[in-house]
N, C-alpha and C positions, 0 to 999 in steps of 0.2 A: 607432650604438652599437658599442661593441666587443666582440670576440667573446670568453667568460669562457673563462680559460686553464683547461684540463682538469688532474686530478692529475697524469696522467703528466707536464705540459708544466711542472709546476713541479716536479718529480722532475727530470726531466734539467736545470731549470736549477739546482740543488740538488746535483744531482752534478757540474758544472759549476765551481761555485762551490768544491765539496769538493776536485776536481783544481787547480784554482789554488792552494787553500790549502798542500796537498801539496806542490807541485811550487816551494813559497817566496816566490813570485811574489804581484801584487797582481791587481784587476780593471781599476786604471786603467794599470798598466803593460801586462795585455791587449790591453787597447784600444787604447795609443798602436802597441803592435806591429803589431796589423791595422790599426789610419789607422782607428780608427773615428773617424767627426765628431761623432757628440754621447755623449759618457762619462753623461750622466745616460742615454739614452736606452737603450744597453747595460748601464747598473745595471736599468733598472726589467725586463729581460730575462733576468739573473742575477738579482733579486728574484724570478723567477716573475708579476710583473706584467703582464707582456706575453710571448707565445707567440714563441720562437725559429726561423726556417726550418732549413733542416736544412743547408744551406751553413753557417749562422752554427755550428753543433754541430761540424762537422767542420773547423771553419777553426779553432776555439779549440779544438779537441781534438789536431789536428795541431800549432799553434802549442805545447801544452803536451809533444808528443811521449806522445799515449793514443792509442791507436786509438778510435774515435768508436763502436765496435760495445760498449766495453766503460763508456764513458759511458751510453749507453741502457740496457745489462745492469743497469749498477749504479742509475739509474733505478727501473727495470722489479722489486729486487730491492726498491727498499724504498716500495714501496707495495702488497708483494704480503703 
């Protein structure tokens, strides 16, 4: 069974999703940037469906040119 994504975990994939929007860009243009292989697989991740590693936070924060510290802040701000 899978492990239920925590609030924080859909908060940052939530801010995640909020920086992409910003920054003009898509989720599947994301993707193809980093060489992800499966784009559903990185949606249901940015859905908050599934819990993101902390590489994956910092690979698409850097890709978007955010520092990753200020993803998690903005996270951390709004489920507080």
């Amino acid at each position: 069974m899978a492990k239920e994504v925590s609030p924080l975990e859909k908060a940052i994939a939530a801010a995640l999703k909020g920086a992409i929007a910003e920054k003009g860009t898509t989720a599947k243009d994301v993707a193809e940037r980093l060489g992800v292989g499966s784009y559903p697989a990185f949606t249901q991740r940015l859905n908050g469906k599934v819990a993101m590693q902390l590489g994956e936070i910092v690979d698409i924060a850097t890709l978007l040119g955010i520092d990753w510290h200020e993803i998690l802040r903005r996270a951390e701000q709004s489920i507080q």
